[in-house]
N, C-alpha and C positions, 0 to 999 in steps of 0.2 A: 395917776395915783391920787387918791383922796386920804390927805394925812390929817391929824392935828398936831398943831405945834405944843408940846408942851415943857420947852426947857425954861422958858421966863415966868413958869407959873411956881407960885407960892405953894406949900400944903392947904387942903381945905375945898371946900366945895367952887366949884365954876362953871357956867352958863355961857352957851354960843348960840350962836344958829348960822349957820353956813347954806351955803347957796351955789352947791356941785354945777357942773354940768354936765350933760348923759354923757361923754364924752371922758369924764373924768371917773366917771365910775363904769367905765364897759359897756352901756346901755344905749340902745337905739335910741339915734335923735327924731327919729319921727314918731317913736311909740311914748317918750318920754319927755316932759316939758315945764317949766319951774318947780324942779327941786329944791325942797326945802329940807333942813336937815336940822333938828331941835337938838345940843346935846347939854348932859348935863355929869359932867364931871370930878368925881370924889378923887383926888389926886392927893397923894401920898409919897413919901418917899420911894419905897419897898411894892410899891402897888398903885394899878389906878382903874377905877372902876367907871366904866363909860355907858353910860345907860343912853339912849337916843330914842327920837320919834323922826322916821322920815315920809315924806309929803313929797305928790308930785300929780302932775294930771297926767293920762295915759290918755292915749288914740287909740281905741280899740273898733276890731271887725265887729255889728252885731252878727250873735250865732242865728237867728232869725231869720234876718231880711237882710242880711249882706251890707249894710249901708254903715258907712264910718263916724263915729258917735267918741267923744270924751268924755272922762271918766274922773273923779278923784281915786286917787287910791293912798294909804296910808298904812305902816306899821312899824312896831317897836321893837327893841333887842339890845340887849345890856353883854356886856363883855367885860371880863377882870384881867387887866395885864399884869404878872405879876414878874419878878423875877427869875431867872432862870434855875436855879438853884431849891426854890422854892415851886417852882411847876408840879415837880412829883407830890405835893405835899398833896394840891390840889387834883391829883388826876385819877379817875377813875378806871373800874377794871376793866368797860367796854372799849374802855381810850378811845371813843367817839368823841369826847366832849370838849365843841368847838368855840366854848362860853369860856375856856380862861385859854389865855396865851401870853408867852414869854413876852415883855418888856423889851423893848429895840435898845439898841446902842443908846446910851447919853448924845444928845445931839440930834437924837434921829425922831421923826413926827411918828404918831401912832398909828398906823396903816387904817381904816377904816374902810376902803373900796370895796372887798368882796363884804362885809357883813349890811352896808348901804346896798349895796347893789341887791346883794340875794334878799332881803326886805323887801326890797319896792319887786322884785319879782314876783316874789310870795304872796305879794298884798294882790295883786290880778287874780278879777275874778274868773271861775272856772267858766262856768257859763256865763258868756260877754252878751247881756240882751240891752238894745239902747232905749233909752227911755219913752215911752208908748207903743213899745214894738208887739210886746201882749196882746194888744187891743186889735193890730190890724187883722185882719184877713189875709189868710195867704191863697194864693190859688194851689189847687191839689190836681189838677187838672189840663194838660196844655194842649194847643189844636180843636179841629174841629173832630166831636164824636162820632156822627155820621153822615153819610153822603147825601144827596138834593131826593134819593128815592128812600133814605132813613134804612138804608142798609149800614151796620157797621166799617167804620174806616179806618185802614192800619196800612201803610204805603208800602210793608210787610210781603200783604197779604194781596197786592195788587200786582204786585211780580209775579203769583202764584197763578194767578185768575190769567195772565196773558198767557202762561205757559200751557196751560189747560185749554184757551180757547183756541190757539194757535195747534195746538194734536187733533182736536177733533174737526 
């Protein structure tokens, strides 16, 4: 679990930056590697509003050329905890909306794992191309086209030519 603590904090604005490991937030330790997590915290009694930036390098496949290539990736996402009592005030009619949630126990750190984790998911690009992989050539083409007398060649079709020569 990736929490923050927040019973020794004062009302008022506060700044962290915390440094997860894939490990702690769900995520593949070989796709995922120095997370950085920016938060910036409007803490309230009745309420606390968590806005973050998270940061991390990926190891990604290029879609390309198959070869493994890092990546930065980065994205943001704000949450209001509020109290429970007061939830309904905040929910709407599709009751999709996963930007406010109840306030934990007194004592207890403010869960962060899934809204971290699905960030740095979200921040991966769809098409993973690595850098110069544009430029190269790829071959469209594999084997040799045709035989030493430039007749077409398909090893196919050479099964076919024994069958035939072997009837007649």
């Amino acid at each position: 679990m990736f929490g923050l603590d927040i019973t020794a904090l004062k009302p008022g604005l506060h700044q962290q930056t915390l440094t997860p490991a894939p490990d702690d937030l769900g995520l593949d330790i070989e796709t995922f590697a120095d997370i950085v997590v920016e938060i910036n915290l409007d803490h309230e009694e009745d309420r606390d509003l968590v806005a973050f930036t998270a940061r991390a390098t990926a190891t990604l496949e290029c879609d390309r050329t198959l070869v493994p290539f890092q990546q930065s990736v980065q994205g943001n996402y704000a949450i209001l905890f509020v109290l429970s009592e007061k939830l309904a005030h905040y929910a709407t009619d599709d009751d999709s909306d996963d930007d406010v949630r109840p306030l934990p126990q007194p004592g207890q750190p403010l869960d962060l794992t899934e809204p971290v984790r699905d960030t740095l998911l979200l921040a991966l690009p769809t098409r993973r191309v690595a850098p110069g992989a544009e430029d190269k050539d790829l071959p469209v083409q594999f084997g040799a086209l045709t035989d030493e007398d430039g007749n077409p060649m398909d090893p196919r079709w050479d099964a076919l030519r024994k069958l035939r020569d072997s009837t007649n």
